[in-house]
Every structure is written in C-alpha cells, then in structure tokens.
DRENKEVEX-86962 format. One record per residue: z, y, x of N, C-alpha, C in turn; residue in one letter. Coordinates in steps of 0.2 Angstrom, whole numbers, plus 2048, in hexadecimal, padded with zeros to 3 digits. Layout:
// residues N
ZYXZYXZYXA
...
This chain:
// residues 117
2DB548C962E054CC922E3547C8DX
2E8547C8C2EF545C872EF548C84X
2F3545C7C2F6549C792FC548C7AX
301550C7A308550C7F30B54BC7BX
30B547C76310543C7230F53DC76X
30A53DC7D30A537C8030D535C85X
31153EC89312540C8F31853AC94X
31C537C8F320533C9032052CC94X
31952BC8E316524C8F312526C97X
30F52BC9730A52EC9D30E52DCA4X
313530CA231752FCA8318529CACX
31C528CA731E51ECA931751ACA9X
31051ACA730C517CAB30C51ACB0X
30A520CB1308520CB830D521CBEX
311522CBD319522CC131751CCC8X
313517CC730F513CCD30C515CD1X
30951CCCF30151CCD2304525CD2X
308526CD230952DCD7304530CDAX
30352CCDE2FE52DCE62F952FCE2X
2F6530CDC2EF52DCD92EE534CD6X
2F4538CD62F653ECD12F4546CD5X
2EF546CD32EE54ECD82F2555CD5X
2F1554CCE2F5557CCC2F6558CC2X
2FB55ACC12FB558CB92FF560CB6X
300560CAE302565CAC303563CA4X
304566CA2304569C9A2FE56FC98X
2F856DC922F6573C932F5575C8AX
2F557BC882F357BC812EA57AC83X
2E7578C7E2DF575C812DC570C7BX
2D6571C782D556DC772CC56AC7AX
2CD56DC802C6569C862C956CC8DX
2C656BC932C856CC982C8574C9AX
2C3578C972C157DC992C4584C92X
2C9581C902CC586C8C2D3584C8FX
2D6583C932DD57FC932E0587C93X
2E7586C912EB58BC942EF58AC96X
2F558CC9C2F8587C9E300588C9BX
304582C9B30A584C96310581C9AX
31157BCA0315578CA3313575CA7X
315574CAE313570CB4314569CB1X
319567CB231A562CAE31E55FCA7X
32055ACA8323557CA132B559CA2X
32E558CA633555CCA6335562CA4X
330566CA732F56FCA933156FC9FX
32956AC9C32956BC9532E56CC91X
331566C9333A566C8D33D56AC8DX
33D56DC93341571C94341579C91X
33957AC8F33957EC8D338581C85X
33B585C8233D585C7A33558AC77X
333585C7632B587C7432A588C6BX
32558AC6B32558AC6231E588C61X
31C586C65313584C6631357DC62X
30D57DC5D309578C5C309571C5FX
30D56DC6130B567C63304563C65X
302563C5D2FA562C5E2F4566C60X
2F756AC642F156DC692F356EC6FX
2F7569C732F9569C7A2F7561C7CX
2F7564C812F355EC862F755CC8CX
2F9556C8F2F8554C952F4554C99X
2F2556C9F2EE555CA22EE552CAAX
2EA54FCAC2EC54DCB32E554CCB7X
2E554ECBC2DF54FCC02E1548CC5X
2DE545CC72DE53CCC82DB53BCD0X
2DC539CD42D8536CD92D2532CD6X
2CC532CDA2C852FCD72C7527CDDX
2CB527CE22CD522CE62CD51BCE3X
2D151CCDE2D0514CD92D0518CD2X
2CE511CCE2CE511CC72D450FCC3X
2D850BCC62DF50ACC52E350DCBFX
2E5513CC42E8519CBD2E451BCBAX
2DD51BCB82DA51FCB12DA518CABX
2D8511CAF2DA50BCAB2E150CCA7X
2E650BCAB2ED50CCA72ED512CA1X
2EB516CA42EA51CCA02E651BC97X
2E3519C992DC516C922E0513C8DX
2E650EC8F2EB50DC8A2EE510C86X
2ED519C872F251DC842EB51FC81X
2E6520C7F2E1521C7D2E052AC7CX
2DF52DC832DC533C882D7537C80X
2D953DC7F2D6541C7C2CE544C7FX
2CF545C852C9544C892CB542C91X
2C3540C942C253DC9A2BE53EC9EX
2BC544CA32B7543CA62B353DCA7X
2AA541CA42A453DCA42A4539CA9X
2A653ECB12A353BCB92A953DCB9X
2A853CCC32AC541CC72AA548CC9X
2A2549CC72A054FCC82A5553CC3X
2A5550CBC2A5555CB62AC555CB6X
2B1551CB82B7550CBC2B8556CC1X
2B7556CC52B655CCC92B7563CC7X
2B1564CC32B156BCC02B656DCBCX
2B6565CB52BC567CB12C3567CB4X
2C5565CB92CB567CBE2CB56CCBFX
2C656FCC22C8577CC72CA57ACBEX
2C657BCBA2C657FCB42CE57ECB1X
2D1579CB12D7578CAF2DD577CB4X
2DB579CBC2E2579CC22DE57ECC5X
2DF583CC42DD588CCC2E0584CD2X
2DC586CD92E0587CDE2E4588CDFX
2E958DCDE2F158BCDF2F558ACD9X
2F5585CD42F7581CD22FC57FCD5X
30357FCD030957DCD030B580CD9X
30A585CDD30A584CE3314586CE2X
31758ACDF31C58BCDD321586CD9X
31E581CD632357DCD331F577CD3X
32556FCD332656ACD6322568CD0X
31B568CCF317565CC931755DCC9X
31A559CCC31C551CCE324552CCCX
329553CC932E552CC933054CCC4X
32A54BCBF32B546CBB32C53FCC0X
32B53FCC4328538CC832D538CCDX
33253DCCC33853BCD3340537CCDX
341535CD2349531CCE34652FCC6X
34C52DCC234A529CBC34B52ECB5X
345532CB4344535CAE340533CA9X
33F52DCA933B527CA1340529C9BX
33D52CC9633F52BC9133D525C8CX
C-alpha cells in the first residue's frame, strides 16, 4: 500500500514489470482489510472529481510473487504497508480484490501507450 501522492512515481516504476501486476486500485484504507474501493486505476482516479481526503487513500497492488524484482523497486517509494509472507499476502489480497475485481474495466490502463506524468 501507497500513499496516492506516490501513484505516479508507482507507475513509472513498475511500467517494466507489468507481467508482475496481478492487479492494482485506489483504495480509501488505512490497513488491507478496511479498504474501500474508489478507482481501478490512476487514470480512472484523475479523472474522477472527488472531495476525499487524500491522506487516507492508498495504492495498492497485488504482486506476483514469481520474483522479488518489483517489490524491490517498490521499497524506494517507501510502502505504507507490505505483506508479512506470501501467506498473509494472500489473505490481505482477497480482503482488498474480490474475485471479479475490475472484470468490467481496463484496471491496467496506466501501463498502455505514454501516461507518465
């Protein structure tokens, strides 16, 4: 978990490692297991005319656990939180992406053509 002021930066790091992305969001939250959800992604975000608190929105992004690669990159934005394991990884994933999660809209749109800010 991110804080949104980082979503930018978040992108453009991981913009490499796509493949790595199981899935990601915007969420009001301040632990995995209160999330609410407010935007698939960081476009969906701008786009939308919000009056919300900034500082209680979160990035979040559920990771393959395949490599350690992108949660490294990651570390340099310095992560509000991080799954303990993979186990506790797990859990706090399902708690924050139901099953059909984004099944409706293009939650990867950050990561096509050149949207770096």
């Amino acid at each position: 978990m991110l804080d949104v002021s980082q979503r930018y930066n978040a992108v453009n790091v991981l913009r490499k490692f796509k493949s790595y992305i199981i899935h990601m969001g915007i969420f009001r939250a301040t632990r995995p297991y209160d999330a609410v959800h407010v935007a698939y992604s960081v476009h969906q975000y701008d786009r939308l005319d919000l009056s919300i608190d900034e500082s209680i929105l979160r990035l979040v992004f559920m990771l393959s656990t395949e490599s350690d690669i992108p949660l490294l990159h990651l570390m340099d934005l310095k992560p509000l939180h991080i799954s303990r394991d993979p186990e506790a990884g797990e859990d706090e994933c399902s708690a924050v992406f139901p099953i059909d999660y984004a099944e409706t809209y293009p939650e990867f749109e950050d990561f096509s053509g050149d949207r770096t800010k």
